[in-house]
N, C-alpha and C positions, 0 to 999 in steps of 0.2 A: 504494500500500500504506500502510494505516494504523498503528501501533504506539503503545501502552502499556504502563507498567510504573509498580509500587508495590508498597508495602508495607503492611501490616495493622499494627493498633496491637494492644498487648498486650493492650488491656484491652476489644475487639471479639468475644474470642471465647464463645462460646455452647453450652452441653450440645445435643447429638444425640439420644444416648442412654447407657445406663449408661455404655460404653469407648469410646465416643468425640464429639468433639469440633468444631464446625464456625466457620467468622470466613467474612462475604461479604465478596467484592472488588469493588469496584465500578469501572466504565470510567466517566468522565467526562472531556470529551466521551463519549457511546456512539459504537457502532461503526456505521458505513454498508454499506450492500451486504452482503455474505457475511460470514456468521457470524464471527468471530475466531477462531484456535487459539489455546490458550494452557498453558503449562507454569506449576508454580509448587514452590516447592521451601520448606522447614522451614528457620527461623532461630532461634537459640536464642542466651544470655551464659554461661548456666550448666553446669559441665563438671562432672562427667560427667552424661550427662541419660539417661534410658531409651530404649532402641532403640524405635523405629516403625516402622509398616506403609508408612510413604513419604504422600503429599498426593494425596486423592484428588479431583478435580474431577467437580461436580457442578452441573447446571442454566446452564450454558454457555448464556451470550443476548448480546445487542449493547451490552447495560449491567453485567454483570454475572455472576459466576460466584460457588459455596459450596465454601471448602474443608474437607475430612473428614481427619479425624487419629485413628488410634489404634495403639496400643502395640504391638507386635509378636507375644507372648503374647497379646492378645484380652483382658489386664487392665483392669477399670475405670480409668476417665482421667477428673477431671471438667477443670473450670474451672480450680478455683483453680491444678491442678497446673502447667498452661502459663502461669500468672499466675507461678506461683514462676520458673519455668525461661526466663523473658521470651519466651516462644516468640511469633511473627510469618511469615506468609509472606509471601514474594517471588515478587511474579508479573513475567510476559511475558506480552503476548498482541498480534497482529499480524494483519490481513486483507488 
């Protein structure tokens, strides 16, 4: 069984669309054999920060996954905002 973990820099993340928000993660080494699971979860410095809809994973490969971030209400979310709120994810992912 193979395992990686990291984290996303602040200043990685990328408009989607108007309300939300996407950072790719990338495995390095990639992964051999069977696809990877992987969970990844919302990291922030900034207290209090706006509720979200939770990290949604997207395009799962052997090198690399996109995570999807938006507000819970459906509000527009650009860049700069997760730039204010240092926002980063933390992944796991293991085959």
């Amino acid at each position: 069984m193979a395992f990686q973990s990291g984290t996303t820099n602040q200043d990685d993340w990328r408009q989607y669309s108007n309300n939300t928000i996407m950072v790719q993660a990338d495995f390095a080494p990639g992964f051999q054999g069977d696809a990877p699971a992987a969970v990844a979860n919302l990291m922030c410095d900034s207290q209090p920060q706006p509720p979200t809809s939770g990290v949604r994973i997207l395009n799962l490969s052997h090198s690399l996954f996109m995570a999807l971030v938006q507000l819970a209400d459906g509000s527009d979310l650009d860049v700069n905002e997760a730039k204010a709120y240092n926002w980063r994810i933390s992944w796991m992912a293991a085959n």
